[in-house]
CHARMM-style PDB file with segment names, atoms N, HN, CA, C and O in Angstrom:
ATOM      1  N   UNK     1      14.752 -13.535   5.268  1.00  0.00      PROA
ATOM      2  CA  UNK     1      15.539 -12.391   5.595  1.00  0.00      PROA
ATOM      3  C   UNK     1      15.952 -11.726   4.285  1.00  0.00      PROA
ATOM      4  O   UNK     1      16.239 -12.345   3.261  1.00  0.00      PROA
ATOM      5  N   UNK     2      15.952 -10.236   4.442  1.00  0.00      PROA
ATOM      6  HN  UNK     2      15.719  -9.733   5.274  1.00  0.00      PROA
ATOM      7  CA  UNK     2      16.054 -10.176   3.185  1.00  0.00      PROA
ATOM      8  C   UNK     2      17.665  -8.622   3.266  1.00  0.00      PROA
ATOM      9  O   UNK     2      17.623  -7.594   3.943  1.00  0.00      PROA
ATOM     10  N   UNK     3      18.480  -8.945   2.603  1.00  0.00      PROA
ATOM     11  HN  UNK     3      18.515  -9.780   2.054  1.00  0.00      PROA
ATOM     12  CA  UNK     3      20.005  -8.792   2.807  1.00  0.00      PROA
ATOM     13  C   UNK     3      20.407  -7.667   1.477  1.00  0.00      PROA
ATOM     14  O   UNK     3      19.838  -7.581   0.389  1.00  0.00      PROA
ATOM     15  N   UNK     4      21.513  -6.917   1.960  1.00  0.00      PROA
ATOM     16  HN  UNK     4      21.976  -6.987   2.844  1.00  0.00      PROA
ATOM     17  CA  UNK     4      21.932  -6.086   0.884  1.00  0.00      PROA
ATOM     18  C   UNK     4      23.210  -6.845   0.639  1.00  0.00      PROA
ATOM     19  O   UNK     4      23.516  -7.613   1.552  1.00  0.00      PROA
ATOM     20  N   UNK     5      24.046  -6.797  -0.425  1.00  0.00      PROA
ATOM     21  HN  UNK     5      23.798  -6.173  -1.166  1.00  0.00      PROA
ATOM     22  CA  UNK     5      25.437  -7.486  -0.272  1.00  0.00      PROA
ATOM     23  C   UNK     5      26.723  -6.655  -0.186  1.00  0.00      PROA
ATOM     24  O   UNK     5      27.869  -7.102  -0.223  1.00  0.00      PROA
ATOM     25  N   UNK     6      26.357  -5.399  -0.069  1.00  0.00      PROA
ATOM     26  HN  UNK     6      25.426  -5.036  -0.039  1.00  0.00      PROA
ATOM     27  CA  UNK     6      27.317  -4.663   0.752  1.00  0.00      PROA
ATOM     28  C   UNK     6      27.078  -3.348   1.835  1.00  0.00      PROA
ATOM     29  O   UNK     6      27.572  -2.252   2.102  1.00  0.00      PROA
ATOM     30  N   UNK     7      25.968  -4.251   2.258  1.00  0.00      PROA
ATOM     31  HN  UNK     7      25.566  -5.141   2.040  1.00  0.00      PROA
ATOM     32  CA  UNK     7      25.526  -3.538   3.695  1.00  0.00      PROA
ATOM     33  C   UNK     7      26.833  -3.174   4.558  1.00  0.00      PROA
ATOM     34  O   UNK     7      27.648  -4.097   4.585  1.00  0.00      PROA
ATOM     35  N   UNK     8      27.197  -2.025   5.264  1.00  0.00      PROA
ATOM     36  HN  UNK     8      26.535  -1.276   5.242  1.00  0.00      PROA
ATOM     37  CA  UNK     8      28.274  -1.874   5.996  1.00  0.00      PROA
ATOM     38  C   UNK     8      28.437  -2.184   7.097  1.00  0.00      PROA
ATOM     39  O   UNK     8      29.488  -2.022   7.718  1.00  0.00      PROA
ATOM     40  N   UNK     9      26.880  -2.947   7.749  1.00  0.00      PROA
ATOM     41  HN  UNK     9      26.027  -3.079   7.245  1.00  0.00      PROA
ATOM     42  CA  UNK     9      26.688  -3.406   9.235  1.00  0.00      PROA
ATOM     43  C   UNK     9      26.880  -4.594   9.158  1.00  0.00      PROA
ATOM     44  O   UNK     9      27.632  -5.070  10.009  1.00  0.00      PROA
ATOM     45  N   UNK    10      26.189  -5.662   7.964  1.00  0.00      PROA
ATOM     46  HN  UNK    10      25.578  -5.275   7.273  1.00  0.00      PROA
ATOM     47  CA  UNK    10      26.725  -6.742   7.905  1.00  0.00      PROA
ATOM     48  C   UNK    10      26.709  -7.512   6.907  1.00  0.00      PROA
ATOM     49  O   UNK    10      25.589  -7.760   6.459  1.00  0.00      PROA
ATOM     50  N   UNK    11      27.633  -8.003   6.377  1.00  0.00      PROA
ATOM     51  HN  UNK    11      28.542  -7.802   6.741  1.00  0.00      PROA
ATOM     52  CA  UNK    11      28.347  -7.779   4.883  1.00  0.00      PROA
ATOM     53  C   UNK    11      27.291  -9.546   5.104  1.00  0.00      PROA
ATOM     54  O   UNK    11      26.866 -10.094   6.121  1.00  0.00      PROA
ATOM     55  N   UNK    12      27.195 -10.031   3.278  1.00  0.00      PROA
ATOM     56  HN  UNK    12      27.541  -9.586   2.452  1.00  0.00      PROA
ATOM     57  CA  UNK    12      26.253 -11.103   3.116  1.00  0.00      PROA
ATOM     58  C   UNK    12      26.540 -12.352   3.964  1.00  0.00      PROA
ATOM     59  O   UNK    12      25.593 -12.972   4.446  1.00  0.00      PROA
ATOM     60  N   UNK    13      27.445 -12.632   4.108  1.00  0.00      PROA
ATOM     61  HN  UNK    13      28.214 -12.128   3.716  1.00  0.00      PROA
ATOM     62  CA  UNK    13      28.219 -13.768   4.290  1.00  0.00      PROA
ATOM     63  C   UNK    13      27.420 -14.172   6.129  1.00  0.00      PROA
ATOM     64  O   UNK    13      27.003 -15.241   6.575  1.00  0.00      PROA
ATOM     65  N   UNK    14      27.494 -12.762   6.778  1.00  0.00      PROA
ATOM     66  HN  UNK    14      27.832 -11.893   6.416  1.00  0.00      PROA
ATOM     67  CA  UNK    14      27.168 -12.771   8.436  1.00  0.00      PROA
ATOM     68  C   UNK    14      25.185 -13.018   8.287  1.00  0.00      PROA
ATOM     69  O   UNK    14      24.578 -13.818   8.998  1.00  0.00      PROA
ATOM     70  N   UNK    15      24.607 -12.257   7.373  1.00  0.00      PROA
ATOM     71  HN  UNK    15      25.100 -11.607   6.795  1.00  0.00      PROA
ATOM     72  CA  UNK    15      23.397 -12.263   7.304  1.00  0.00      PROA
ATOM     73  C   UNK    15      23.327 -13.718   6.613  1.00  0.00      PROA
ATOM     74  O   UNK    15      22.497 -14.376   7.241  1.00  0.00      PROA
ATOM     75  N   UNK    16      23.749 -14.291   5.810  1.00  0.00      PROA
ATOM     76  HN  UNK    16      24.423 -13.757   5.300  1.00  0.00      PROA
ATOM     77  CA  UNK    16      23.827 -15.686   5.515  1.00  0.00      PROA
ATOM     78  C   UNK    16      23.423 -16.693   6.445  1.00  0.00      PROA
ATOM     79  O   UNK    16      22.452 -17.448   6.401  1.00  0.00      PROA
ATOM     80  N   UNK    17      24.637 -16.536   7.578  1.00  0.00      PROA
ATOM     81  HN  UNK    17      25.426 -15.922   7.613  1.00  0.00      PROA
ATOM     82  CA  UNK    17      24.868 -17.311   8.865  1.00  0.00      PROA
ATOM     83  C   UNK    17      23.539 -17.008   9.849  1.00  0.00      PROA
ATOM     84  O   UNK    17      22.988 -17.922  10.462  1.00  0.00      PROA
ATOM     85  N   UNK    18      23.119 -15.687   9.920  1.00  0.00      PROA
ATOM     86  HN  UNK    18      23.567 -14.944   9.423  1.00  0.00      PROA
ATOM     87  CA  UNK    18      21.972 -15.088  10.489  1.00  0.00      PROA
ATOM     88  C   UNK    18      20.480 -16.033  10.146  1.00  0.00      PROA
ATOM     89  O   UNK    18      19.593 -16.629  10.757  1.00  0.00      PROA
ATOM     90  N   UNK    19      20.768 -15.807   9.184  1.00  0.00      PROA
ATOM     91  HN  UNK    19      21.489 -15.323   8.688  1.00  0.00      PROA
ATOM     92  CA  UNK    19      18.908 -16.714   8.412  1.00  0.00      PROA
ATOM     93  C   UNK    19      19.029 -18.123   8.054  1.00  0.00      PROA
ATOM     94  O   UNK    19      18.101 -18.734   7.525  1.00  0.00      PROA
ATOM     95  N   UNK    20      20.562 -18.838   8.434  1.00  0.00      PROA
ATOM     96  HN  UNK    20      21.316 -18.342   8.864  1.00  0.00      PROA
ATOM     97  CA  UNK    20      20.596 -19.610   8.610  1.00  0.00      PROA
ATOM     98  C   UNK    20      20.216 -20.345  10.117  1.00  0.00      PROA
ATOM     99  O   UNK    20      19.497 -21.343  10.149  1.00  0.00      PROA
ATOM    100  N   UNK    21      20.740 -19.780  11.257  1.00  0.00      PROA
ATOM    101  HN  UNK    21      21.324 -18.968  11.231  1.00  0.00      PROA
ATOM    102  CA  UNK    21      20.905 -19.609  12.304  1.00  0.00      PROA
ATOM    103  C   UNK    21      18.784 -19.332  12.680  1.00  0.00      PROA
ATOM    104  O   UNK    21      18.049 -20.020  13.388  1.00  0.00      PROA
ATOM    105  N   UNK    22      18.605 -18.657  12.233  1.00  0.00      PROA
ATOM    106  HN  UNK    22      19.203 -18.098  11.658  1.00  0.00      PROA
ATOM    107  CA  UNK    22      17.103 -18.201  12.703  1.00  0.00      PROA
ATOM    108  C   UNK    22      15.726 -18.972  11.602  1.00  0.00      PROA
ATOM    109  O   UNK    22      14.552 -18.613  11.506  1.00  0.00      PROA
ATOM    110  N   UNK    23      16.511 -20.213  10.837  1.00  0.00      PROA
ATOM    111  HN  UNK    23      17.464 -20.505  10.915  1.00  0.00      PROA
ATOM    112  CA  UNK    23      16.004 -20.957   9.945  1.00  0.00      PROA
ATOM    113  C   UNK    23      15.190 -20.379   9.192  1.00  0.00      PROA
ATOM    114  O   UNK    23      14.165 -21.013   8.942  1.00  0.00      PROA
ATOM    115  N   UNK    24      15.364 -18.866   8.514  1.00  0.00      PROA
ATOM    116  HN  UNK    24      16.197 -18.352   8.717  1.00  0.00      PROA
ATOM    117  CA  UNK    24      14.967 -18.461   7.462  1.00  0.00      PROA
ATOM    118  C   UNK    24      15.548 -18.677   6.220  1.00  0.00      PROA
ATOM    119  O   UNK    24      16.622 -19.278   6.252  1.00  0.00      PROA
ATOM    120  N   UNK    25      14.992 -18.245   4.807  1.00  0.00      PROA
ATOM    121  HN  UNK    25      14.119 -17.757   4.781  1.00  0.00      PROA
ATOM    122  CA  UNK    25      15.604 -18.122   3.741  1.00  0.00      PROA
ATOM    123  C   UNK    25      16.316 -16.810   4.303  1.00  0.00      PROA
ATOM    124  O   UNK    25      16.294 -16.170   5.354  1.00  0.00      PROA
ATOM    125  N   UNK    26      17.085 -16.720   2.826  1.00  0.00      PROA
ATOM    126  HN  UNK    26      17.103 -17.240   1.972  1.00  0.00      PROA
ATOM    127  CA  UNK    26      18.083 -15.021   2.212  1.00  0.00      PROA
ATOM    128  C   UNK    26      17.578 -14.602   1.255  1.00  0.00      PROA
ATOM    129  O   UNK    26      17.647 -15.403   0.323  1.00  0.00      PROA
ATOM    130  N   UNK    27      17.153 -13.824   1.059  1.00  0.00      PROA
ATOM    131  HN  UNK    27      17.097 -13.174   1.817  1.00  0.00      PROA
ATOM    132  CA  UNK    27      16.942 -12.720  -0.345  1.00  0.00      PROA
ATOM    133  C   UNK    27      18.130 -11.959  -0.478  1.00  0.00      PROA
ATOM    134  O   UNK    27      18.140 -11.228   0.512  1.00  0.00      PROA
ATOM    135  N   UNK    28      19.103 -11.740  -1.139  1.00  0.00      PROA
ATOM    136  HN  UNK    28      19.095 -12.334  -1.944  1.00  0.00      PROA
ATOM    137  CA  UNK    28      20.021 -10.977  -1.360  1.00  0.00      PROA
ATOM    138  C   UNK    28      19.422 -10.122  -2.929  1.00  0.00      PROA
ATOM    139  O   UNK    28      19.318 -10.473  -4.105  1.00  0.00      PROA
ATOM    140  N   UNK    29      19.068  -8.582  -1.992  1.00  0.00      PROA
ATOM    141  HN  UNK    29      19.152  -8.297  -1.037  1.00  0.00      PROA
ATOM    142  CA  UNK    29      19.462  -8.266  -3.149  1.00  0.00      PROA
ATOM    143  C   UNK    29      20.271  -7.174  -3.727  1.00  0.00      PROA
ATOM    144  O   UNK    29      19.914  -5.996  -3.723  1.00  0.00      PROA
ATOM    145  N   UNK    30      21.425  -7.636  -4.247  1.00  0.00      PROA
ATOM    146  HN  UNK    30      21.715  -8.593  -4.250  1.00  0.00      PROA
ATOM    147  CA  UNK    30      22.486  -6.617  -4.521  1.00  0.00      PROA
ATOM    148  C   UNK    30      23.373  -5.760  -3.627  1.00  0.00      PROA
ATOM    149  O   UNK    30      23.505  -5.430  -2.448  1.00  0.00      PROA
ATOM    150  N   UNK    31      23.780  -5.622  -4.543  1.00  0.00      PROA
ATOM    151  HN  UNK    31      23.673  -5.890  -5.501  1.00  0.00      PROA
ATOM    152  CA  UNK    31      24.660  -3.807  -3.595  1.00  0.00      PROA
ATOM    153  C   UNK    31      23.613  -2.655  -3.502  1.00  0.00      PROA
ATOM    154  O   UNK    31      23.512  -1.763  -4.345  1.00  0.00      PROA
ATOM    155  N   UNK    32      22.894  -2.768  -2.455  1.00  0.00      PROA
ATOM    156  HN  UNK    32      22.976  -3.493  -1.771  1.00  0.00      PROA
ATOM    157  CA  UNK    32      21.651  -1.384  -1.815  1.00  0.00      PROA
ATOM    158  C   UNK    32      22.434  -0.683  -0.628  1.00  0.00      PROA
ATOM    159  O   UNK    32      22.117   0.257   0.100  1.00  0.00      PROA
ATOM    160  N   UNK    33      23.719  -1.579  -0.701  1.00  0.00      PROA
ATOM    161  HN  UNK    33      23.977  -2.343  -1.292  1.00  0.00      PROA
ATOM    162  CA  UNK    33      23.839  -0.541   1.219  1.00  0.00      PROA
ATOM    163  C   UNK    33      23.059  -1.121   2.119  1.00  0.00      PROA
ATOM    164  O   UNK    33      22.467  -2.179   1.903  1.00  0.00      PROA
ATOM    165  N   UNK    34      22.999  -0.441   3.243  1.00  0.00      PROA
ATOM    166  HN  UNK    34      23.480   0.419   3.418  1.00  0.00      PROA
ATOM    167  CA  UNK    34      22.648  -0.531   4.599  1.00  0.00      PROA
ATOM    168  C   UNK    34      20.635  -0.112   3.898  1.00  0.00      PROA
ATOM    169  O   UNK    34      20.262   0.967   3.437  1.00  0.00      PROA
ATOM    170  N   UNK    35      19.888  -1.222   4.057  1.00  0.00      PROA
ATOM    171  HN  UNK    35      20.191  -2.098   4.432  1.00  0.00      PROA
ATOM    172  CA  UNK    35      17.993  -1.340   3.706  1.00  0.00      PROA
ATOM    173  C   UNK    35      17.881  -0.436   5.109  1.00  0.00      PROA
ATOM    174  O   UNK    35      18.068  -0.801   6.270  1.00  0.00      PROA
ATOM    175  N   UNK    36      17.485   0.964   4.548  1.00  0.00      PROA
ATOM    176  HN  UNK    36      17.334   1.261   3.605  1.00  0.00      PROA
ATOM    177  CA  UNK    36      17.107   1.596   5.320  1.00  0.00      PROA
ATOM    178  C   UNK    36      16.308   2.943   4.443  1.00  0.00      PROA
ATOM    179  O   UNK    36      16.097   2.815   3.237  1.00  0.00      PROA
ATOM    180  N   UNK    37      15.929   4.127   5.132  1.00  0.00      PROA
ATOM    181  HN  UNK    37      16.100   4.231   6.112  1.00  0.00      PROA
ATOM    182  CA  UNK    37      15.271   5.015   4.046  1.00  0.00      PROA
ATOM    183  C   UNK    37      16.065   5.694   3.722  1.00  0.00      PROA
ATOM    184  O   UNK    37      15.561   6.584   3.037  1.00  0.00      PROA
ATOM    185  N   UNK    38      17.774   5.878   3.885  1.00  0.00      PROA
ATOM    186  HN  UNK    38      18.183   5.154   4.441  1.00  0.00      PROA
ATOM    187  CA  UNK    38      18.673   6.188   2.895  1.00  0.00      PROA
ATOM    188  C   UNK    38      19.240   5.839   1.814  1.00  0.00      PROA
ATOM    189  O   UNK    38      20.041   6.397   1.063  1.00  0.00      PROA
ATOM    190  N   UNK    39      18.670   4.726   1.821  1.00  0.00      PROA
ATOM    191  HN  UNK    39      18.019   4.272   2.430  1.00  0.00      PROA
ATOM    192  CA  UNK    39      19.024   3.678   0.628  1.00  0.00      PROA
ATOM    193  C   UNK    39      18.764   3.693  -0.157  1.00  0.00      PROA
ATOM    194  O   UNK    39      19.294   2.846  -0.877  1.00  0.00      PROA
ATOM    195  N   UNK    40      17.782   4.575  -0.780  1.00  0.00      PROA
ATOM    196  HN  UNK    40      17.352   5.262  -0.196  1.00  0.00      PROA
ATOM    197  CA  UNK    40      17.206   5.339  -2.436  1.00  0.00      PROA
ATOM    198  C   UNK    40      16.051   4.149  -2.674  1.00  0.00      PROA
ATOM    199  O   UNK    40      15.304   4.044  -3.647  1.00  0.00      PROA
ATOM    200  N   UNK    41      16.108   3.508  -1.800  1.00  0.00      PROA
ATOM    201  HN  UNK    41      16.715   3.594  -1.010  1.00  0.00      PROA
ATOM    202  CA  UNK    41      14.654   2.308  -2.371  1.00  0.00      PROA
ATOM    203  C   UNK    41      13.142   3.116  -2.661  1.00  0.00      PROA
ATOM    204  O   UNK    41      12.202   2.717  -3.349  1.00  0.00      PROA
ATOM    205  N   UNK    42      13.270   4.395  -1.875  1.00  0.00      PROA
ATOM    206  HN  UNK    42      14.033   4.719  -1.315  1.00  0.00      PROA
ATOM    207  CA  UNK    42      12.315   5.140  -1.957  1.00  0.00      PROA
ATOM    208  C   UNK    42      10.555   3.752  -1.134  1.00  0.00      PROA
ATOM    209  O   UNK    42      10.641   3.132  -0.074  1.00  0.00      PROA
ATOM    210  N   UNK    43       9.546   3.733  -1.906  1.00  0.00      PROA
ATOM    211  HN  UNK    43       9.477   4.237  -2.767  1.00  0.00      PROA
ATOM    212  CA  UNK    43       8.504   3.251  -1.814  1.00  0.00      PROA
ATOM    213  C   UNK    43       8.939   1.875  -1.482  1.00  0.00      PROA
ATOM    214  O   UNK    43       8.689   1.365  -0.390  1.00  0.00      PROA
ATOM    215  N   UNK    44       9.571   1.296  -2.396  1.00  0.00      PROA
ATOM    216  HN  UNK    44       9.774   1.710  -3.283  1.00  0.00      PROA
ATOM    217  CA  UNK    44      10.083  -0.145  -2.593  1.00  0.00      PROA
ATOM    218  C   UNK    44       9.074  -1.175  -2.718  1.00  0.00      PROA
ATOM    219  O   UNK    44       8.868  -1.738  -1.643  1.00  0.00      PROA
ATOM    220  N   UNK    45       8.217  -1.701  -3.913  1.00  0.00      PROA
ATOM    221  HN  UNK    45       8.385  -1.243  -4.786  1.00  0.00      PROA
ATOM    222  CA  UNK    45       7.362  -2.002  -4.261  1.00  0.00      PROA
ATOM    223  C   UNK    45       7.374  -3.410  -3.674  1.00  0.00      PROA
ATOM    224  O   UNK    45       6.598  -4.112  -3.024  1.00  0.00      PROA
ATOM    225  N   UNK    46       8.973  -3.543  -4.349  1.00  0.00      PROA
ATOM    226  HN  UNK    46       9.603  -2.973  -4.877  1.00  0.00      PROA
ATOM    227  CA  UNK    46       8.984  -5.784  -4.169  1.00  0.00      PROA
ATOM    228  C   UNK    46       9.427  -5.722  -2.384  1.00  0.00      PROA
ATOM    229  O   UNK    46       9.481  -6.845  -1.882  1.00  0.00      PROA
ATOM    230  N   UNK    47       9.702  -4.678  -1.527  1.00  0.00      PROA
ATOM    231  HN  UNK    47       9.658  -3.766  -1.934  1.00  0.00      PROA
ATOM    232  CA  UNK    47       9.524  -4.693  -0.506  1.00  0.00      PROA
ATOM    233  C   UNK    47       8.500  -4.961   0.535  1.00  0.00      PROA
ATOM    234  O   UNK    47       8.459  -5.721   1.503  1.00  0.00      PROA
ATOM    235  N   UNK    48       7.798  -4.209   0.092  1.00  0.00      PROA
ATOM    236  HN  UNK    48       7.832  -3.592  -0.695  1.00  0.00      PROA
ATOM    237  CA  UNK    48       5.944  -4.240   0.349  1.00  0.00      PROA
ATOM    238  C   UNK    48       5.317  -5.221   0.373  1.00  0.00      PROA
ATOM    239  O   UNK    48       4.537  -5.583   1.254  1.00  0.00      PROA
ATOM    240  N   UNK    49       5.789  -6.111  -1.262  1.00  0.00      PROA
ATOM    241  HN  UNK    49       6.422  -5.817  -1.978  1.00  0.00      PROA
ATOM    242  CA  UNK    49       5.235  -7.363  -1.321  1.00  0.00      PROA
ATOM    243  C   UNK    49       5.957  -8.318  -0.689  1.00  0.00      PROA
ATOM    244  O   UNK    49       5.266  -9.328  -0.560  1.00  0.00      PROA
ATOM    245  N   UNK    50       7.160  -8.456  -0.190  1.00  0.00      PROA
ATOM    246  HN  UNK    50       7.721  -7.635  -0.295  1.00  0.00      PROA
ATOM    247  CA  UNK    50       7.920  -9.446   0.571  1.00  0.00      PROA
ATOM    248  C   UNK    50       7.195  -9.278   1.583  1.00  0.00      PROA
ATOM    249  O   UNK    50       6.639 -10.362   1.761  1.00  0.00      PROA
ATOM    250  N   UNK    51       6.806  -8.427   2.500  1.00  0.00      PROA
ATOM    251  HN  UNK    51       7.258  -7.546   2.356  1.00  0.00      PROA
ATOM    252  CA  UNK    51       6.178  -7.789   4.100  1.00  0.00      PROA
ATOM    253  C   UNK    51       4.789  -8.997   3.980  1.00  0.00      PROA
ATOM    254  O   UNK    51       4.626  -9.995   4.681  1.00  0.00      PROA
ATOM    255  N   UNK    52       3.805  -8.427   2.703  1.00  0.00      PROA
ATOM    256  HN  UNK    52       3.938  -7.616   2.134  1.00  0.00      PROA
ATOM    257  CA  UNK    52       2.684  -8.960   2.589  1.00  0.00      PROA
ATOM    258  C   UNK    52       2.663 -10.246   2.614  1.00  0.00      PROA
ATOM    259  O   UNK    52       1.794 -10.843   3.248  1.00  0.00      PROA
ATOM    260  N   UNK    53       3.617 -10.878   1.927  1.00  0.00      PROA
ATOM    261  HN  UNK    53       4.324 -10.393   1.412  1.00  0.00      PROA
ATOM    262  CA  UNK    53       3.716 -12.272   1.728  1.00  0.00      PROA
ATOM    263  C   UNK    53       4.206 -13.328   3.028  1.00  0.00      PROA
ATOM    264  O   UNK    53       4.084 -14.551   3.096  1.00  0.00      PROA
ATOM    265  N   UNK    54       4.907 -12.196   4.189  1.00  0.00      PROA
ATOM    266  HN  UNK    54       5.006 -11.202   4.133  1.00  0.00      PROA
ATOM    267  CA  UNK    54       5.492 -12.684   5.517  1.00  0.00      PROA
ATOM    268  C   UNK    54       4.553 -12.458   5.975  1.00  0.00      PROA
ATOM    269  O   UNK    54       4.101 -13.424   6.590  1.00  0.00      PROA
ATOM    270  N   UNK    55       3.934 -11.564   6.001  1.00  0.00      PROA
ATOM    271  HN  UNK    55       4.300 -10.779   5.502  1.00  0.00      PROA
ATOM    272  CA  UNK    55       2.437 -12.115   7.047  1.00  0.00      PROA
ATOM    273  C   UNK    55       1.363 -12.465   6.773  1.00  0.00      PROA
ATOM    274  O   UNK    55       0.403 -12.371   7.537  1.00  0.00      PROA
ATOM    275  N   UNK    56       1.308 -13.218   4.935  1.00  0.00      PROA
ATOM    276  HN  UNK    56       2.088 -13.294   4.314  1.00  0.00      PROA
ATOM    277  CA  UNK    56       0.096 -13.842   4.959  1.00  0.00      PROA
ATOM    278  C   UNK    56       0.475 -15.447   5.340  1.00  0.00      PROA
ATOM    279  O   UNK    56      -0.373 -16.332   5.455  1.00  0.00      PROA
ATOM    280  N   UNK    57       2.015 -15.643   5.521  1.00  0.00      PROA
ATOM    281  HN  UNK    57       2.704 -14.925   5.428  1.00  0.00      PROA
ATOM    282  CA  UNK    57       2.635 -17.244   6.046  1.00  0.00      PROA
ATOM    283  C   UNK    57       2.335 -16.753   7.871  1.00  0.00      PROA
ATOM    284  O   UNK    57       2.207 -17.766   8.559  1.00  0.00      PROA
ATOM    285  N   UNK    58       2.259 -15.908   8.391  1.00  0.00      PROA
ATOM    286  HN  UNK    58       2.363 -15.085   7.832  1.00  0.00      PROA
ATOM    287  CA  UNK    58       2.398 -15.917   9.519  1.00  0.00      PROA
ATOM    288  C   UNK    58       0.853 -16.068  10.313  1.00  0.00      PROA
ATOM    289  O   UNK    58       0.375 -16.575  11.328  1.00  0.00      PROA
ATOM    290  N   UNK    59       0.462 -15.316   9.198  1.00  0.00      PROA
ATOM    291  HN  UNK    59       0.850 -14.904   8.374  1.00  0.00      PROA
ATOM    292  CA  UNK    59      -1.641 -16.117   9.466  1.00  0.00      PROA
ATOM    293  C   UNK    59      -1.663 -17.148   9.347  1.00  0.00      PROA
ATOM    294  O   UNK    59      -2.156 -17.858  10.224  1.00  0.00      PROA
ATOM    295  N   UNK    60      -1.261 -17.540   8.477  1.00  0.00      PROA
ATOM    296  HN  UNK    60      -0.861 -16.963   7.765  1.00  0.00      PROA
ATOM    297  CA  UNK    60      -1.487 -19.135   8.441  1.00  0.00      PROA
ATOM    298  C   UNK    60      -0.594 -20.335   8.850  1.00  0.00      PROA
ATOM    299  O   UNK    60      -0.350 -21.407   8.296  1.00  0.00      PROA
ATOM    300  N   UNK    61      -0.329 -19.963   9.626  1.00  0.00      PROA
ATOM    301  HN  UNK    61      -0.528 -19.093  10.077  1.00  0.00      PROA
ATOM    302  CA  UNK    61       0.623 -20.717  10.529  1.00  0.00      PROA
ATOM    303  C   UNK    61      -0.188 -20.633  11.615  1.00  0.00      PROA
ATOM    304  O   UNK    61      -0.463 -21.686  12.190  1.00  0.00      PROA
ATOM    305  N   UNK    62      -0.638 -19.589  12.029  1.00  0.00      PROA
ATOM    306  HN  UNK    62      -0.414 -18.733  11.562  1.00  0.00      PROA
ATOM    307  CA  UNK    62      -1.525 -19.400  13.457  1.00  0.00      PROA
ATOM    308  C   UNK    62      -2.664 -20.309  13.691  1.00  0.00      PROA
ATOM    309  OT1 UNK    62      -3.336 -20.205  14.718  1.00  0.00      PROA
TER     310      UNK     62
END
């Protein structure tokens, strides 16, 4: 899961409990706000590659 740390929907601590709860890791990264396309991430490169990297574990799990 991957977390802002002062998202206004849900501050780190709840997304913590979340990817704990859904037995994922946390990626926290930083104060981004609410990960959305207002969020100035624009393209978001290490985004892209987090995506790629979740579904090359999810092939191979299959």
């Amino acid at each position: 899961m991957i977390a802002s740390s002062n998202d206004p929907y849900a501050d780190i601590h709840y997304s913590q409990l979340c990817a704990d709860a859904w037995g994922s890791s946390l990626v926290n990264i930083g104060e981004r706000g609410h990960i959305n396309a207002a969020s100035g991430l624009s393209d978001w490169p290490q985004g892209r590659a987090w995506l790629k990297e979740l579904i090359a574990m999810s092939m191979s799990a299959s």
